[in-house]
N, C-alpha and C positions, 0 to 999 in steps of 0.2 A: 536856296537853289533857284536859278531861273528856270524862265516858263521852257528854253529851249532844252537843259539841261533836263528836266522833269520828262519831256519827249524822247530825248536820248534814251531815258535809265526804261522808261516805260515800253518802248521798241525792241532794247536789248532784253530785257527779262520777258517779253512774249515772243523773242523770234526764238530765244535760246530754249524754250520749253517747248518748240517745233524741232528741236535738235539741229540748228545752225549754230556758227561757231562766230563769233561776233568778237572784232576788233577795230581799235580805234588808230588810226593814221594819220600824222600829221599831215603828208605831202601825198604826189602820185608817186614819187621816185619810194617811199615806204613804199607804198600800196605796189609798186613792181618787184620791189625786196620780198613780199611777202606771197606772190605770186609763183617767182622763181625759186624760193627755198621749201614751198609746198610741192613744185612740181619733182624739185630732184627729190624729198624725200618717202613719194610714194611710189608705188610701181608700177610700170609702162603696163598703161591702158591699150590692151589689144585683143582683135578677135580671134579665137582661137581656130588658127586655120587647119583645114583636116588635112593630112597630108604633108606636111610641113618636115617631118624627119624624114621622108624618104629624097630618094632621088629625082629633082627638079629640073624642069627648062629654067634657061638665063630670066624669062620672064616670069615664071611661078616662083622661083627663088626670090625674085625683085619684091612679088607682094607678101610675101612671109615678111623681109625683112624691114618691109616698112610698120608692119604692126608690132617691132618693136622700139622703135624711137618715139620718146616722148615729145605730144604734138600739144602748144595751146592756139588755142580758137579767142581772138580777138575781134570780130567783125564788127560794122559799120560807128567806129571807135576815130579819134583825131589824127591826122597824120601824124602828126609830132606825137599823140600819146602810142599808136602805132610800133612807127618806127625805133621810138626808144626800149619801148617792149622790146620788139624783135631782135634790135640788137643784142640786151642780154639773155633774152632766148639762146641767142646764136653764141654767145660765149659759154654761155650752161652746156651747151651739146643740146638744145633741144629746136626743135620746129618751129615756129608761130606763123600760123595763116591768120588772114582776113578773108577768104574766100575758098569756095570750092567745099564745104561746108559734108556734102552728098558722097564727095569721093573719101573722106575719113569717117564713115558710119563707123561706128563702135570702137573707133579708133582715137579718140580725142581727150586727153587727160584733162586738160583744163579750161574752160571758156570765160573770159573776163568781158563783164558788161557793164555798164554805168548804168544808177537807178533813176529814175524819171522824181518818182517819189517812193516817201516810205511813210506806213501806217502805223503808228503806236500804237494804235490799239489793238491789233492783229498780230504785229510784226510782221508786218505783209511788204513785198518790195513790187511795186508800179515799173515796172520796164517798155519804155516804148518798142516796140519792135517791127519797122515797117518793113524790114526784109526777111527772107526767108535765109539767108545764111544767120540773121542774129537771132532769130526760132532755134533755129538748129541751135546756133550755140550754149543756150539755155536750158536745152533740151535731152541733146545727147553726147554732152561733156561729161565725163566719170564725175568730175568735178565743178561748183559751179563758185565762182568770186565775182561778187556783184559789190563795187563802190558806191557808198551813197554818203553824197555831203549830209553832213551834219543839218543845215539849213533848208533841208527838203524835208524833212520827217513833221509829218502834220501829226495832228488829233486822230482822225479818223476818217472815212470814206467820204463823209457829210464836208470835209476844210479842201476836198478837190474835188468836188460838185462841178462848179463854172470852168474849173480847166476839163473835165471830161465831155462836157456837153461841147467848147468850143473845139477840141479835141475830134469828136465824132462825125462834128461839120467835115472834116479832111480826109480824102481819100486818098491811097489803101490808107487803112487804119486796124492799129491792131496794137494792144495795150495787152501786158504780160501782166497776172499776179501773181508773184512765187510769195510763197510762206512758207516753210523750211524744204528740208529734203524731200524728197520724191518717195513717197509711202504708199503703201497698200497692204491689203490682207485679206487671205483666202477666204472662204468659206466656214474653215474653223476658228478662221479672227488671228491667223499667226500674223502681224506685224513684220511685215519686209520692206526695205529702204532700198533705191533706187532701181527697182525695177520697171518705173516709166521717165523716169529721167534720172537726173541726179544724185550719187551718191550722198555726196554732202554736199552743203550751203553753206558756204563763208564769205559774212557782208564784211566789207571795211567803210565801217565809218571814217566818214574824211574832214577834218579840221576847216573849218573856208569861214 
């Protein structure tokens, strides 16, 4: 086994014991296949608006029926990787923004972000994040699919040392660490998933 295959196996089996769901891609055109057949097979992420069954204005109707179309959040992503999303977005029946992040609060099925690096030892994903639309999207997507080439998965926090120090010279700056789902628990220690972000974590490793 090589040393990068040994990184692979040792990233999957510590992200997957934080309960993300780890699959491997050959291309981006997979990695959009499996985007879009996640989004149609869950259910329309939406805030549950009060008042919603009775009788509405043209514009109270309008925001009911937007929190039922399923929306992915792509932001500060490639033109080309972008627009090929959105196209079959738009063929699925569903949404995809790159922006505007604040007006779909709680409204956002899917956010796709590409990993800066990824930790083995952790199973920790490094996302750069200089904007606050790709915060958001990280953040309060029901769902979160973050691609990481194969060829970024280091050792440990110690093998991106020199890129973070060179990293922190640059302003705004702002370095994301996810390792799996978004957890917490009460007082009596009950174990709850995605109550400060994320329901679930799905990395796709990317062949390069």
């Amino acid at each position: 086994m090589s040393a990068t295959q040994e990184l692979v196996q040792k990233f999957t089996e510590k992200a997957e014991l934080v309960s993300a769901f780890v699959t491997t891609v050959s291309s981006e055109d997979e990695a959009f296949k499996y985007v879009i057949d996640l989004c149609d097979k869950k259910d329309a992420c939406q805030l549950l608006m009060s008042g919603c069954e009775r009788d509405l204005s043209d514009k109270a109707e309008a925001l009911c029926d937007t929190k039922q179309q399923k929306i992915i959040a792509a932001p500060g992503q490639k033109k080309g990787f972008y627009k090929e999303l959105a196209t079959l977005s738009k063929k699925a029946g569903f949404e995809c923004i790159d922006s505007g992040m604040r007006d779909h609060l709680a409204g956002i099925d899917i956010g796709v972000t590409y990993a800066e690096y990824g930790i083995a030892e952790t199973g920790t994903l490094m996302i750069d994040c200089p904007s606050e639309e790709l915060r958001l999207a990280t953040m309060i997507s029901e769902y979160h699919v973050c691609i990481l080439p194969k060829s970024k998965i280091k050792k440990d926090s110690y093998a991106v040392e020199k890129m973070m120090l060179t990293r922190m010279k640059k302003t705004p700056n702002y370095m994301a660490y996810v390792t799996g789902a978004s957890r917490t628990a009460d007082i009596e220690r009950v174990l709850a998933l995605g109550v400060h972000g994320p329901l679930e974590l799905h990395i796709l490793l990317l062949e390069d």
